[in-house]
N, C-alpha and C positions, 0 to 999 in steps of 0.2 A: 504494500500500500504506500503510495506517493505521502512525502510527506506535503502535508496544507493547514492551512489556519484560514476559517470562514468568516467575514466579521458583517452585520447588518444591527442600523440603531432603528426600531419600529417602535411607535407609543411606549415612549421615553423606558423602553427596555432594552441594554444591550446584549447583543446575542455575539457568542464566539464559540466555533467547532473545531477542533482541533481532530486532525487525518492522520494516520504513522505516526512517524518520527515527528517530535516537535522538538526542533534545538533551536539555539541561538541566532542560524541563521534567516529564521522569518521573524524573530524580534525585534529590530529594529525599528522597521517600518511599523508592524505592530504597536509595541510604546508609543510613537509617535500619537499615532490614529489617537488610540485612546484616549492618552492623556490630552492631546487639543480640545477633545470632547467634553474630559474633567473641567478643562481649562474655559468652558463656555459660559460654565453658572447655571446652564440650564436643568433643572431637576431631572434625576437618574430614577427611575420604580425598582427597577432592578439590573442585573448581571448575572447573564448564564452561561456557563463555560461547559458546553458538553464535548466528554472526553469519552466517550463510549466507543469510538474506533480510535481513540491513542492506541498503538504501539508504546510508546517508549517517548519519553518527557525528559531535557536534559534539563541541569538547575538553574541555566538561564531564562529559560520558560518557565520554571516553578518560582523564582526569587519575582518574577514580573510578575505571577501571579496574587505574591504575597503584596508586592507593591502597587497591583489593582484594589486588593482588598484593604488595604491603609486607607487611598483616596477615597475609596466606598466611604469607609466609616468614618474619617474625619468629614467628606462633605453633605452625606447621605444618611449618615448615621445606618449604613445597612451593609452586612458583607455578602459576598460573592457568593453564590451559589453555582456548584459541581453538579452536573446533571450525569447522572448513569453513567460513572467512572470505570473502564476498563479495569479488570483486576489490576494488571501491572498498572495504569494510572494511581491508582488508590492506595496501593506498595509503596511506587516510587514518593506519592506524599506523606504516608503515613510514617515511610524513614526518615523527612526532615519533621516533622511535625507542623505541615500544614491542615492536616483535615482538624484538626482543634481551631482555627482561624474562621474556615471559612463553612459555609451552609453544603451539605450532600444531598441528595434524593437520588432515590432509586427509580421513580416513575417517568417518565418519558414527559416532556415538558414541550409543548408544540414551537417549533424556530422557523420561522421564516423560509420559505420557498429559495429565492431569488439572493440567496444571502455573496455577497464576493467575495475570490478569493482573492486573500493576502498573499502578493506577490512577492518576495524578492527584491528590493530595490536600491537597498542600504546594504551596508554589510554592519553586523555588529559589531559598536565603538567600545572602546575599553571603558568609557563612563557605562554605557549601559550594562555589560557585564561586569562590572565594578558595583554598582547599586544593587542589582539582582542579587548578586551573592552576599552584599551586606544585607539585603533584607531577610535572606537565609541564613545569616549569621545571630542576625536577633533573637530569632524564635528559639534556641539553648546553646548550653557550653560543648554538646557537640559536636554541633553543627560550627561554631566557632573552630574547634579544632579541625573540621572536617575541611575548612574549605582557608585556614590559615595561612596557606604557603601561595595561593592561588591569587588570596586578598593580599598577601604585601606586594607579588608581584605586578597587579594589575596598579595596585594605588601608586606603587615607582613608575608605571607606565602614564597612569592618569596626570601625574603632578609633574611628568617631565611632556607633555605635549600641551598641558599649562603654559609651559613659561612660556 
């Protein structure tokens, strides 16, 4: 299964599917999308992330994940909701300890026909995988050690294309 990321905003719900493999490389554009969205003021109802045909989720696509559900709950006061999470989806969250975060259901939640895919267009910047793995770093001590060597690395990368 090709990896893809769906995304459609219908009567102020936003809808995201995730196909295969979700790694790093459709997040870019991804973040983007979304957070302009955040960045509108316009009232959010909800956020569905159905992962029911994930494959396989790398921690840059989980740390966005956790970093959707921040802006949820500071601006919406509401978190994300996981629609009908592939076993391995639901693994690979439940070893950082994201399904404590954010809403599951198991029942089929109806998404939009005509939704787009998320194409490719960016490649992922070291800020973006730099913020994704500190927001996986929050959630325990871990996941701090889990992803330690990755974060200094990435933070000497981020602070030298700074200057």
């Amino acid at each position: 299964m090709p990896e893809a990321l769906y995304y459609k905003e219908e009567h102020q719900r936003l809808y995201l599917k995730g196909s295969g493999h979700i790694t790093a490389i459709l997040c870019a554009d991804l973040r983007e999308l979304v957070f302009s969205r955040f960045e509108q003021g316009n009232p959010i109802e909800a956020f569905y992330v159905d992962l029911s045909e994930c494959d396989y989720m790398d921690s840059t696509f989980m740390g966005l994940l956790v970093g959707f559900n921040k802006r949820m709950l500071k601006l919406m006061k509401k978190r994300i909701t996981i629609v009908r999470p592939s076993t391995t989806a639901k693994d690979l969250m439940e070893g950082l300890g994201l399904t404590s975060l954010v809403d599951m259901v198991d029942e089929p939640i109806p998404f939009p026909e005509d939704m787009v895919n998320i194409n490719q267009t960016k490649s992922a910047s070291v800020d973006l995988l730099l913020h994704s793995h500190e927001n996986l770093m929050e959630l325990s001590e871990e996941n701090k050690k889990k992803f330690a060597a990755l974060h200094s690395v990435l933070k000497s990368q981020n602070d030298q294309e700074g200057k």
